[in-house]
C-alpha positions as CSV (number, residue, x, y, z in Angstrom):
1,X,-35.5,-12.6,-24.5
2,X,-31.8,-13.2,-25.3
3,X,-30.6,-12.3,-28.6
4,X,-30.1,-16.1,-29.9
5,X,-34.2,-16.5,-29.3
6,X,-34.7,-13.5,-31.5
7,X,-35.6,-15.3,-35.0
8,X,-36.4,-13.7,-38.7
9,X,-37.8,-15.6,-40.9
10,X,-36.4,-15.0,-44.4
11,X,-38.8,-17.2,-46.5
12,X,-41.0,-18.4,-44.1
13,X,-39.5,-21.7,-44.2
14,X,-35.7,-20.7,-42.8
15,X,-35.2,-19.3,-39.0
16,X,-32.4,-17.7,-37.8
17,X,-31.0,-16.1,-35.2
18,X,-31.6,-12.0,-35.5
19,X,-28.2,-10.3,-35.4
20,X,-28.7,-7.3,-33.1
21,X,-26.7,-3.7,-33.5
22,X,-25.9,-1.4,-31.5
23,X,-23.4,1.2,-31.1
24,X,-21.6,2.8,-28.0
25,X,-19.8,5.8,-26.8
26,X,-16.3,5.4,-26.3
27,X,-14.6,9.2,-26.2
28,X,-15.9,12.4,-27.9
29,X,-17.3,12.0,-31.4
30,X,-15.7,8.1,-31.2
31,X,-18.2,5.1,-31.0
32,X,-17.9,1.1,-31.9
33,X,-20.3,-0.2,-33.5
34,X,-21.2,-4.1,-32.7
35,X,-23.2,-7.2,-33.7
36,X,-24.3,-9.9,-31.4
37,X,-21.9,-11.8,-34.0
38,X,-19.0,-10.2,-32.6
39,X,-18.2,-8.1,-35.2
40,X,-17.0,-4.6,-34.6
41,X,-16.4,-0.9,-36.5
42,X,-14.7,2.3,-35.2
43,X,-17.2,5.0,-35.6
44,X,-16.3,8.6,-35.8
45,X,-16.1,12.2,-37.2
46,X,-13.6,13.0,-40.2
47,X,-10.8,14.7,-37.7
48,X,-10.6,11.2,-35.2
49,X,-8.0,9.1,-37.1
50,X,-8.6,5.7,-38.0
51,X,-12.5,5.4,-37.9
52,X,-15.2,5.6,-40.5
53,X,-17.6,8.6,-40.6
54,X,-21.6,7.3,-40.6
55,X,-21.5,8.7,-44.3
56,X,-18.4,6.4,-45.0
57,X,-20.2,3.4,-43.6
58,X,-23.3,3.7,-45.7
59,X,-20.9,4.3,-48.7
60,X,-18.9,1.5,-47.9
61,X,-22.7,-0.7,-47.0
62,X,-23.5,0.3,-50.4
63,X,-20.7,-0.9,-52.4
64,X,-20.3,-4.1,-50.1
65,X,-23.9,-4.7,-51.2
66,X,-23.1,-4.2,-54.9
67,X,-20.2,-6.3,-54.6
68,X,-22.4,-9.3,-53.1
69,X,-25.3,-8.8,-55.2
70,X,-22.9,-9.4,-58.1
71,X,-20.8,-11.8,-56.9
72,X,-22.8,-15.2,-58.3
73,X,-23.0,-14.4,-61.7
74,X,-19.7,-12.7,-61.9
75,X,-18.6,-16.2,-60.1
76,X,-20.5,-18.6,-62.3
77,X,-19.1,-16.7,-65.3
78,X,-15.0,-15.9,-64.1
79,X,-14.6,-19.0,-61.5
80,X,-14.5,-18.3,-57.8
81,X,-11.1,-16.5,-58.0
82,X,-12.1,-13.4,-60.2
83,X,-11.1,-9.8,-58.2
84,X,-13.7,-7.3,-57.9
85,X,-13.5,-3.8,-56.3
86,X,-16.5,-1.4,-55.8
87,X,-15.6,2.1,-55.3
88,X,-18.2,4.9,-54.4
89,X,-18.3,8.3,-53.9
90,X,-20.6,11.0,-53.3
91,X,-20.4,14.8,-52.0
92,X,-22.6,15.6,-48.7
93,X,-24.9,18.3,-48.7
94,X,-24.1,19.9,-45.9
95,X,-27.1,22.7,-45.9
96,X,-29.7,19.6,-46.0
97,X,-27.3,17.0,-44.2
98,X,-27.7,14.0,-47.3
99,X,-26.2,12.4,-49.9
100,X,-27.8,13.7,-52.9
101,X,-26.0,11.4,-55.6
102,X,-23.6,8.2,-55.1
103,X,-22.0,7.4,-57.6
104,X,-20.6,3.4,-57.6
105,X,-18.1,1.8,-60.0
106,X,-17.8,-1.7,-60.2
107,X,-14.0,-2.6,-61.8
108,X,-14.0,-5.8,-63.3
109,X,-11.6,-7.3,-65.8
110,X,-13.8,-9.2,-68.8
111,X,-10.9,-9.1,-70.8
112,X,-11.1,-12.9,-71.0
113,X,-14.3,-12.3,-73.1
114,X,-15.8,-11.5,-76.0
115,X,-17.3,-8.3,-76.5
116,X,-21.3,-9.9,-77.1
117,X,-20.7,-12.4,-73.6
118,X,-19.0,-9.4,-71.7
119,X,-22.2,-7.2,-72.3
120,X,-24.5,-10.2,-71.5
121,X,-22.7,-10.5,-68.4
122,X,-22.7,-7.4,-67.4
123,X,-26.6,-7.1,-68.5
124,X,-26.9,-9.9,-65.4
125,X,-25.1,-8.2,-63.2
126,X,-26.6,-5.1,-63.7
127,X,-30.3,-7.4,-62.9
128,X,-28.9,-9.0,-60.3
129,X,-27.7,-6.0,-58.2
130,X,-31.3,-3.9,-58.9
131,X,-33.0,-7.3,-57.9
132,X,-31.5,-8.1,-54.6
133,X,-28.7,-5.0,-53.5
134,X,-30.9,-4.7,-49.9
135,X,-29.1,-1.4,-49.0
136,X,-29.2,0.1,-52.8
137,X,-32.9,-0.7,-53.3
138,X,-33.2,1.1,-49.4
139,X,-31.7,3.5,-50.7
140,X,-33.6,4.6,-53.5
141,X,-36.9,3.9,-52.5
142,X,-36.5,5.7,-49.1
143,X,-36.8,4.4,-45.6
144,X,-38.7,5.4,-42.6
145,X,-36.4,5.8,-39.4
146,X,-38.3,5.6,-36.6
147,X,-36.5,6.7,-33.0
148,X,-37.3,6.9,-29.6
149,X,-35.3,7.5,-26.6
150,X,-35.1,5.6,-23.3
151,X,-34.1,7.1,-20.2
152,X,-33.7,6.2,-16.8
């Protein structure tokens, strides 16, 4: 089956085509990651210059998630043109190999409001990224990995 006949339903009304990752090998510790949408990310370890670390990618997934999950209120509220950055951080464990604590900040300006509509915004912001942040809620509810290798 080709990856355009793969379909997810999303509400059981809406198909769409599954989008398919996959990383490969391309030098020692250096992969690219892909989508069958043709998007691509350097993959490597901290001393290969100009890639992301796995750890770096789930940070960044995180935060990219944050930044989505907020961006319709934040939108309906500022107008489409409002700037946003998400920054997280978060110390390894290196004797258990996790992420004990992340730690994200979104940086907005609200300066435009006042005080009581600032904290109602944020208030919905802070609902809408616990409601619908995919990777977040992953995150802190745990996930099951489940791998099995193919040979030939």
């Amino acid at each position: 089956m080709s990856t355009d006949q793969h379909l997810s339903q999303t509400d059981g009304s809406t198909a769409r085509p599954h989008t398919e990752l996959w990383v490969e090998r391309t030098g020692t510790r250096r992969y690219t990651g892909r989508s069958s949408r043709g998007a691509e990310v350097l993959v490597g370890s901290e001393d290969v210059d100009g890639v992301f670390t796995p750890g770096e990618l789930l940070k960044i997934a995180l935060a990219a998630c944050t930044g989505m999950s907020s961006d319709r209120p934040l939108s309906r509220r500022l107008g489409d043109d409002y700037d946003a950055t998400v920054r997280v951080s978060g110390a390894a464990d290196r004797e258990n190999e996790v992420y004990p604590v992340l730690d994200e900040v979104l940086e907005i300006d609200l300066s435009e409001l006042d005080a009581d509509a600032a904290q109602r915004l944020l208030v919905v912001v802070e609902r809408a990224v616990d409601a619908v942040c995919t990777v977040g809620r992953t995150i802190k509810a745990g996930a099951t990995v489940n791998l099995s290798i193919e040979t030939d």
